[in-house]
C-alpha positions in Angstrom: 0.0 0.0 0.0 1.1 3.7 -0.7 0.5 6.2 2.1 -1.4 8.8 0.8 -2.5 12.2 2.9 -5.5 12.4 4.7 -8.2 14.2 3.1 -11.4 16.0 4.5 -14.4 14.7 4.7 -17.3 16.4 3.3 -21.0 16.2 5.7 -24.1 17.8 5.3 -25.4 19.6 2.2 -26.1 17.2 -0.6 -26.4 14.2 2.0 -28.2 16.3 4.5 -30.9 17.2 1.6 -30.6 13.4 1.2 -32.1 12.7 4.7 -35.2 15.4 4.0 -36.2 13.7 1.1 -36.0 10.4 3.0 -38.7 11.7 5.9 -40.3 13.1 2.6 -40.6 9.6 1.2 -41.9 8.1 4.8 -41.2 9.3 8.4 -38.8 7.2 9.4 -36.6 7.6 12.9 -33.1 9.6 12.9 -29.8 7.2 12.9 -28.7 6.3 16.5 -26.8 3.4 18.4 -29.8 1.9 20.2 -29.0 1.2 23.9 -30.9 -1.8 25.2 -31.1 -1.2 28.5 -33.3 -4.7 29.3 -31.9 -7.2 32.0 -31.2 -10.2 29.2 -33.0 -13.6 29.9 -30.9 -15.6 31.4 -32.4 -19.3 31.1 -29.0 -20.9 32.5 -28.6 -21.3 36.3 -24.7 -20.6 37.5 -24.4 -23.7 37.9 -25.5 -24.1 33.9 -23.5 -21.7 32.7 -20.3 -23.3 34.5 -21.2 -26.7 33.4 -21.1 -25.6 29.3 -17.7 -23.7 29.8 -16.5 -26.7 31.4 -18.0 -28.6 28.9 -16.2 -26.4 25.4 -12.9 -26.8 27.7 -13.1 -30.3 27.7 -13.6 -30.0 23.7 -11.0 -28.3 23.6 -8.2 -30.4 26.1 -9.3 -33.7 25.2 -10.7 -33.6 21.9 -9.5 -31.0 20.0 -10.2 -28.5 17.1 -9.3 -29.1 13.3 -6.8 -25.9 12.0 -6.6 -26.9 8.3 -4.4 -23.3 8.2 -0.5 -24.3 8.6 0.3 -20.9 9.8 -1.9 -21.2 12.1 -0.4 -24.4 13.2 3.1 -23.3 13.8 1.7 -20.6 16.3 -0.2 -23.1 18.5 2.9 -25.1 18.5 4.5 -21.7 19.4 2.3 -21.1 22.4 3.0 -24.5 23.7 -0.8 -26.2 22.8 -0.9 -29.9 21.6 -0.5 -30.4 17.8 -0.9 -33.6 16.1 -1.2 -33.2 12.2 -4.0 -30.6 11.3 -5.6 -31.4 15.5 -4.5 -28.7 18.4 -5.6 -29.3 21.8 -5.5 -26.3 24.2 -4.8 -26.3 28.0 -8.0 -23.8 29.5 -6.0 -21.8 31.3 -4.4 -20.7 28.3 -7.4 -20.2 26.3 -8.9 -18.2 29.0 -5.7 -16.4 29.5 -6.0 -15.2 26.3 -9.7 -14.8 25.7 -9.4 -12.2 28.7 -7.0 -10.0 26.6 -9.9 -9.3 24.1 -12.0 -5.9 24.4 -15.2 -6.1 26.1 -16.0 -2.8 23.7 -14.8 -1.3 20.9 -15.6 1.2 17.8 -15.4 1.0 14.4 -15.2 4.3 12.5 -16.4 4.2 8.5 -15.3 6.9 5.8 -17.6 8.7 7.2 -17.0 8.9 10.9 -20.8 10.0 11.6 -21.5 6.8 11.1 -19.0 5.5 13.5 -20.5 1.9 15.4 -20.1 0.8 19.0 -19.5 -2.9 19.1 -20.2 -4.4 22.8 -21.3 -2.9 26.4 -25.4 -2.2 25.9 -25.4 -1.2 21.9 -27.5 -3.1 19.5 -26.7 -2.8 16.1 -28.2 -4.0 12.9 -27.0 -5.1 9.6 -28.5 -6.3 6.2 -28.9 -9.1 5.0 -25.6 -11.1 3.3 -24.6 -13.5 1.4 -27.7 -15.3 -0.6 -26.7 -16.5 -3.6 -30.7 -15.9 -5.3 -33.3 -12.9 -5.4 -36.8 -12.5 -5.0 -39.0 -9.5 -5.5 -42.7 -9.2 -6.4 -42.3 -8.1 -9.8 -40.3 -11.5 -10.9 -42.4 -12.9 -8.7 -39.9 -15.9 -8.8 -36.4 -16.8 -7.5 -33.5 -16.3 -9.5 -30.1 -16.2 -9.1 -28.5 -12.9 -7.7 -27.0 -10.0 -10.1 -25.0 -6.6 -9.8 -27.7 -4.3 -10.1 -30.2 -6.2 -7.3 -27.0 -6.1 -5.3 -26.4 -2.7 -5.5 -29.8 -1.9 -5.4 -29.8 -3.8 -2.0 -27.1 -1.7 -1.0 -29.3 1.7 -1.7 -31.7 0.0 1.0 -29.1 -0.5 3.2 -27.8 2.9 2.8 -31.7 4.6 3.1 -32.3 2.8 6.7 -31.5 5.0 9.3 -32.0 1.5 11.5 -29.3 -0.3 9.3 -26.0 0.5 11.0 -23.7 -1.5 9.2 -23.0 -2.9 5.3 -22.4 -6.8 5.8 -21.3 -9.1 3.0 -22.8 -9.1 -0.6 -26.8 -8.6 0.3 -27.1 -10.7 -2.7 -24.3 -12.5 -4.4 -24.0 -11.6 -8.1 -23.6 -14.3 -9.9 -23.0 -12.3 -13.2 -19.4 -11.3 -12.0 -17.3 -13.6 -12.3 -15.6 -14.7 -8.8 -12.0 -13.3 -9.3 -13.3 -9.3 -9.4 -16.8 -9.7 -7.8 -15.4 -8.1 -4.8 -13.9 -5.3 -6.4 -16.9 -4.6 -7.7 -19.1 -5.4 -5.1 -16.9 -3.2 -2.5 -16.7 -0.4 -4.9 -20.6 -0.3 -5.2 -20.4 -1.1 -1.4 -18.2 2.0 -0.6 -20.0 4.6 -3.0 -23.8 4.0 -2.6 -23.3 3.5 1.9 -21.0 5.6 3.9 -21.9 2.8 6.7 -19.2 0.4 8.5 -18.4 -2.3 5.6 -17.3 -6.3 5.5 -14.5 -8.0 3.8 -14.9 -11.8 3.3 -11.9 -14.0 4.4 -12.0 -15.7 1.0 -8.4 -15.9 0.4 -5.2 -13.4 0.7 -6.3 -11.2 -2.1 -9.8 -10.4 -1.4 -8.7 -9.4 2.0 -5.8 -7.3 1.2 -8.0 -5.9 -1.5 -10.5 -4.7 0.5 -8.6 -3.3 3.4 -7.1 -1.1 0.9 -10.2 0.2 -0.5 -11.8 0.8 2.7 -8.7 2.8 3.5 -8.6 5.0 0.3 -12.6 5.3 0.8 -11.6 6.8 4.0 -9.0 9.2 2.4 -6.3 7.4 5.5 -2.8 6.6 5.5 -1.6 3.3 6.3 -0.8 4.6 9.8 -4.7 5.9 10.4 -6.4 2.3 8.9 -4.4 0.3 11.0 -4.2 2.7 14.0 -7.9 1.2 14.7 -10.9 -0.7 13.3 -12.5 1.0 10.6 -14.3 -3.0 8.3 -14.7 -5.8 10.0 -14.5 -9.6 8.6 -16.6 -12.3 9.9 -15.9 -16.2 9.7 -17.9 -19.5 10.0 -16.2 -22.4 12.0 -17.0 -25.8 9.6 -18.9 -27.7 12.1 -18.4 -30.1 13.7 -14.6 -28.7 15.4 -12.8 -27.5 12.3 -11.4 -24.2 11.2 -10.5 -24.0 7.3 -7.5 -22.5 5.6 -8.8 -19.0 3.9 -10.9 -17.6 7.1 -8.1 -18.0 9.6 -5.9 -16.9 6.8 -7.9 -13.8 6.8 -8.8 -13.0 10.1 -4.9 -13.2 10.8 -4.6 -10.6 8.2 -7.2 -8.7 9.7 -5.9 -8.4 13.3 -2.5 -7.4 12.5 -3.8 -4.8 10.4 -5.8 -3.7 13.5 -9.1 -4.8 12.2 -12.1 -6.4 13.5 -12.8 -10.3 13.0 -16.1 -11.9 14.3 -16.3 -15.4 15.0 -19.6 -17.2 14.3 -19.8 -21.3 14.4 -22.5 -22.4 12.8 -24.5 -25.2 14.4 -27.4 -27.2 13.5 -28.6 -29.1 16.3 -29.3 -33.0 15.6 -26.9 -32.4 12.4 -23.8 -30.5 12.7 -24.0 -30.4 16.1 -25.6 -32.5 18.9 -29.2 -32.8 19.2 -29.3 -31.5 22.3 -29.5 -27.3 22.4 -27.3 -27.2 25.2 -24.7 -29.8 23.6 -25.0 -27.3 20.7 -24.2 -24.1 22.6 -21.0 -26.4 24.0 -19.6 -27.2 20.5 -20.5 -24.0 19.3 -18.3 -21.9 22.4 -15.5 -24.4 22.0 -15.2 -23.9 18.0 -15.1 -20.0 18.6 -13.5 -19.8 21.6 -10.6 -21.8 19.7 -10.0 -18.8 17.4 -10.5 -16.6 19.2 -7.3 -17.4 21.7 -5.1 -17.9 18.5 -5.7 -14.7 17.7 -5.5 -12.9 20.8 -2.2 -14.8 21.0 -1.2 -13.6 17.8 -2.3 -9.5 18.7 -3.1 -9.1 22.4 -6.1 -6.9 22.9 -7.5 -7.2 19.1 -11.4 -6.7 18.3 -12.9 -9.8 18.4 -16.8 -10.6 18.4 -18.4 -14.6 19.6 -21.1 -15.4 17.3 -23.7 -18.0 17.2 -25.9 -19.5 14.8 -27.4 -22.2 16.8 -30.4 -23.4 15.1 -31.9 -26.9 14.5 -33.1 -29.0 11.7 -36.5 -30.5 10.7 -36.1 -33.8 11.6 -38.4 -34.8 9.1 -36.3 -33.3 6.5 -32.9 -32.5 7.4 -33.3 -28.7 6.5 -32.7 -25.8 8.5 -34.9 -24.1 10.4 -35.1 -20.5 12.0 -36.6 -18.8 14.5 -37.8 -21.8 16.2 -38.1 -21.9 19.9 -34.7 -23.8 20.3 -33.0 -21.3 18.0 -34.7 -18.8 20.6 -33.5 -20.4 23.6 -29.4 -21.1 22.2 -29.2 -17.1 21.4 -30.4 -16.1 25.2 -27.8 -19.3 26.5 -25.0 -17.9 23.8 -25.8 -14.5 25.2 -24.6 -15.7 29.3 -22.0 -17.0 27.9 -20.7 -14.3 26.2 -21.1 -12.2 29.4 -19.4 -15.2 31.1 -16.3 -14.6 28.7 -16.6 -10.5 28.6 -16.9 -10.9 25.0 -19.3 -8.6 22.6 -21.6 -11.3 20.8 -23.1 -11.4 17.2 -26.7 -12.8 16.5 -28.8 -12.7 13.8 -32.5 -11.9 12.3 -33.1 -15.3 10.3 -36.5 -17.4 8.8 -36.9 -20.5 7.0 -39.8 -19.1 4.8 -39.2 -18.9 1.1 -41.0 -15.5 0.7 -41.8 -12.5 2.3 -45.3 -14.1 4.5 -46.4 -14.2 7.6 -44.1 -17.1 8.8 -41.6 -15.1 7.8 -42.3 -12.3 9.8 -43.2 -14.3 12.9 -39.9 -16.3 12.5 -37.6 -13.1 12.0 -39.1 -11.7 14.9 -38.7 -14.2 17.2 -35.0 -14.3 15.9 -34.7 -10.2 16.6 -36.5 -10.3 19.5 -34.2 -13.1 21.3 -31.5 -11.1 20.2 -32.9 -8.5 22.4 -33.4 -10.9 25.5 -29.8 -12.0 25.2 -28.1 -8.7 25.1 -26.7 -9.4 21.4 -24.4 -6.4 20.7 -24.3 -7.2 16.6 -27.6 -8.6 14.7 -26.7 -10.3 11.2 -29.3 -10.5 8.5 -31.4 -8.3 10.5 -33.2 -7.1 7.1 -34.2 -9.4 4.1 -33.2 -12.9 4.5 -35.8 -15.4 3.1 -35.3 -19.4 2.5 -32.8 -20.0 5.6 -30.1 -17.6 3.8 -31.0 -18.8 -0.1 -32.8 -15.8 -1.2 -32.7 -11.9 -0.3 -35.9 -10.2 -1.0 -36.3 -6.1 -1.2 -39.9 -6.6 0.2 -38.5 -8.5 2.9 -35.7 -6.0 3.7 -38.4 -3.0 4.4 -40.9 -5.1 6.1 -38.6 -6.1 8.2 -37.0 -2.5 9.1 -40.5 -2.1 10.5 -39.9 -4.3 13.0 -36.3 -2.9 13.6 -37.7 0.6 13.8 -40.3 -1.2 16.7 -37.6 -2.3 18.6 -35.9 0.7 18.2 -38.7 2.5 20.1 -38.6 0.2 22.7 -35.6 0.9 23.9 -35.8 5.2 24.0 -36.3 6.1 27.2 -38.6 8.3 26.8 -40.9 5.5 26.6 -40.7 4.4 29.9 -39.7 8.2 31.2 -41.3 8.8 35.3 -41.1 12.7 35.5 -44.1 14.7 36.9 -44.8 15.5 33.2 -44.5 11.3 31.9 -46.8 10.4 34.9 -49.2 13.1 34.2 -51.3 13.4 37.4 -52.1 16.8 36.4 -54.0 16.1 33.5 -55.4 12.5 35.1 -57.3 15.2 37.7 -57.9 17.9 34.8 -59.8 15.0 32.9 -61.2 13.2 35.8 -63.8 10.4 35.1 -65.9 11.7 32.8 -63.9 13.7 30.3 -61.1 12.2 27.6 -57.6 13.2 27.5 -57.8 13.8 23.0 -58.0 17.8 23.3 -56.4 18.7 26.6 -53.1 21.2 26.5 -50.8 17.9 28.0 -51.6 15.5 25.0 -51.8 18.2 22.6 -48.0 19.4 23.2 -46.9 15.8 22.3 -49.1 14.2 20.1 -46.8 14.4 17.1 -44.4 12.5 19.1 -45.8 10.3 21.8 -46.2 7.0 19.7 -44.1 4.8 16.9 -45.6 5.5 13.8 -45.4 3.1 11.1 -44.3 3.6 7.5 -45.2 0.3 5.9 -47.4 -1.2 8.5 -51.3 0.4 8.2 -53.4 0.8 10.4 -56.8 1.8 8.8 -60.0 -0.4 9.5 -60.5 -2.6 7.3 -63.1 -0.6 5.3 -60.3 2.2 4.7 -58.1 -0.3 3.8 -60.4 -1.7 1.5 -61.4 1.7 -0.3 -57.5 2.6 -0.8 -57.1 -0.6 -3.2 -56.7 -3.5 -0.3 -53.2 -3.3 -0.4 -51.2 -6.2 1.2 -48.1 -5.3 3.2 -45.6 -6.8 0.7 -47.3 -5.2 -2.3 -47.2 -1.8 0.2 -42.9 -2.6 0.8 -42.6 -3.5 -3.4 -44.0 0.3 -4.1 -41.9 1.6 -1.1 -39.2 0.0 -2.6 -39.6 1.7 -6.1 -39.9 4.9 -4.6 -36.5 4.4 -2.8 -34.6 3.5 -5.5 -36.5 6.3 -7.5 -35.3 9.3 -4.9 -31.8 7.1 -3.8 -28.6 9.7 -4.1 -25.4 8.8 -3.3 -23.7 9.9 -0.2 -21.4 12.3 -0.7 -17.6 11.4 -1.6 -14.6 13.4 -3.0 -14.1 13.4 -6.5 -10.5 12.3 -6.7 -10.9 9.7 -3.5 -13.7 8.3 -6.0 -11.4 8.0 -8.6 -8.6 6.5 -6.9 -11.2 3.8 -6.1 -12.0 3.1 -9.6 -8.1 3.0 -10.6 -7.3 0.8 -7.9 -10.5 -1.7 -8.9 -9.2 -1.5 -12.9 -5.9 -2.2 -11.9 -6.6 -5.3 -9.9 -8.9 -6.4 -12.1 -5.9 -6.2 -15.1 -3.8 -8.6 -12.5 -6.7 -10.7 -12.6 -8.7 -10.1 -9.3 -8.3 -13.1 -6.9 -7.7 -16.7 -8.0 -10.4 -18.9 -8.1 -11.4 -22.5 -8.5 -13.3 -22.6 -11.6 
């Protein structure tokens, strides 16, 4: 990389005139880091939280974990663990020796810095959806596999939400690039339509290294300033059952010495990839992440690191996924004590099984939301448009489901649950008394316009209204939302020539040929 000087960062104006248009389109609520301020549910006793640490340490002395990355390898022999081939056993005291070294908070800072995210303590944020290799929206009224445009266009959503914090993977992967550039162009559309924190996959050396050095020219930052703290974060899947592959360690070692933020996320499928028990899950799930998580602490004390689960179970009648269930409920609250247990920030996520934008899908995304909620989740994954247990992202989906994130939202301002003189009221209680109504009086006049969540795709008519404007389903409602969006999207603002050194930097890469690929 080539240090390059800082440059200023433009705000307001064009993107301020941006977010009037927005509350032109629909009222939606102002950007902010909600604080849930909830005791979590806590279904484990002490004595159940002890017995599942003891239970991933014995995975982890006794059993061991699969590193199929030979660098990583040669550290663990470094730091003393047992290896045998591609299997390291780890003593618990060292692990936890290590895992204590990792934040319990910590910020990452975009290109723009008003968009800066707090990762840990009380904040819950929300991300889009990632990674679905298909699309769905009303007007193909079919699934098909995922493209440039519905990616980017995806991207414009994410950018519009005030209640979207952060730019995960590809919301859709477009399958019309091939593999080799499909970052570059992915990140470049990522890091000119959304000023929001972005992801780089650990997909091998080049990808990585690309993308850290976009996100640092987006910024306008000198070596020094990117690595001087986390401004992208990269987020890996164990291979479960209790293996780690080459290119995600690979990557999340790249990340960390660069001083960048790596989440680590087993994912578990009770009765399948894990066992079939939820607790037994949890177990094999801690033990896989905890495993990485002490190699890289090891490697750079005191480095951002995030434990993730995706603890779900199977139909047992079919052997696919499912989401939102009860059990998956459950594992996210028990994930949750155990993150507190290990002072680590935790990542959830907003998942369904349904294959379109229903009511199943709305009740199994928010039982998925709303247990991130009860756990204390610091990061939610797929909080916005997921369909078909990952397969599909859907626009609909993605604003019907920012309803619900704009509900919790609400939930947690305090305001809500505010106990001044004024929030109690007991003036106006004896100025209405028992025969009067409280619709004209001075109290509920001064804060009408404020005093309740109001929807923008949810209605609330009778169904006679409803019936008179054109009966008007919810997901035909988000499809026209949708339009309008993409109709009225502009660009947040970026400087001309940091704009172009993205685009050289993507044309030259893609001349070397991008990243090297299987196919």
């Amino acid at each position: 990389m080539v240090d390059t000087p800082a440059r200023k960062r433009r705000h307001g104006g064009r993107a301020a005139n941006t977010a009037r248009r927005s509350q032109e389109l629909f009222p939606q609520m102002p950007w902010r880091l909600p604080v849930n301020t909830d005791r979590p549910t806590e279904p484990l006793s002490e004595e159940g939280v002890l017995a599942i640490h003891d239970g991933a340490m014995r995975i982890l002395e006794e059993i061991g974990i699969e590193f199929y990355n030979e660098e990583a390898i040669e550290i663990f022999k470094e730091a003393g663990c047992i290896v045998n081939g591609s299997n390291v056993r780890m003593g618990r005291d060292w692990v936890m020796e290590m895992v204590r070294q990792a934040p319990a908070s910590f910020t990452i800072t975009p290109r723009n810095p008003d968009r800066e995210i707090i990762v840990g303590g009380k904040h819950i944020l929300f991300g889009n959806v990632s990674s679905p290799p298909n699309y769905y929206d009303l007007e193909l009224g079919k699934k098909v596999s995922g493209t440039r445009e519905q990616c980017a266009n995806l991207l414009r959503l994410t950018q519009h939400f005030n209640c979207i914090h952060f730019a995960g993977g590809y919301p859709v992967e477009p399958v019309d690039v091939h593999a080799s550039v499909r970052h570059l162009d992915v990140v470049f559309d990522k890091l000119t339509l959304t000023d929001k924190v972005a992801h780089a996959y650990s997909l091998g050396k080049e990808r990585v290294e690309d993308v850290m050095e976009m996100v640092r020219i987006a910024g306008g930052l000198t070596d020094e300033e990117f690595a001087a703290k986390p401004r992208m974060y990269t987020n890996i899947n164990s291979t479960s059952p209790l293996k780690h592959d080459q290119p995600m360690i690979d990557g999340c070692l790249r990340m960390i010495r660069k001083g960048q933020a790596v989440y680590v996320t087993p994912f578990t499928l009770a009765g399948a990839m894990a066992p079939v028990t939820m607790s037994g899950a949890v177990t094999l799930s801690i033990a896989e992440a905890l495993s990485a998580i002490a190699l890289f602490q090891y490697v750079r004390p005191g480095c951002a690191c995030v434990i993730g689960t995706f603890t779900s179970n199977v139909d047992m009648k079919s052997g696919a996924p499912a989401f939102g269930t009860p059990e998956y409920m459950r594992a996210t609250q028990m994930t949750g004590q155990m993150a507190r247990f290990y002072g680590l920030p935790m990542r959830a996520s907003g998942v369904c099984a349904a294959n379109i934008p229903d009511g199943q899908s709305m009740w199994e995304t928010s039982n998925s939301l709303w247990s991130a909620v009860q756990s204390g989740t610091n990061v939610v994954y797929h909080a916005a448009g997921w369909l078909e247990g990952g397969l599909i992202a859907s626009p609909e989906k993605f604003i019907m489901d920012c309803e619900v994130l704009q509900m919790i939202q609400r939930y947690m301002e305090p305001e809500v649950v505010g106990t001044s003189p004024e929030d109690i009221a007991f003036d106006a209680i004896k100025e209405v008394g028992p025969y009067g109504h409280y619709f004209g009086i001075q109290h509920t006049q001064d804060r009408y316009e404020t005093a309740f969540y109001q929807p923008f795709v949810s209605d609330w008519r009778n169904f006679e209204a409803w019936e008179l404007a054109g009966s008007v389903w919810t997901p035909e409602r988000a499809h026209r939302m949708y339009k309008d969006i993409l109709t009225h999207f502009e660009e947040p603002p970026m400087e001309v020539a940091v704009r172009q050194e993205l685009a050289e930097f993507v044309a030259r890469r893609k001349a070397e040929g991008g990243a090297p690929t299987d196919f």
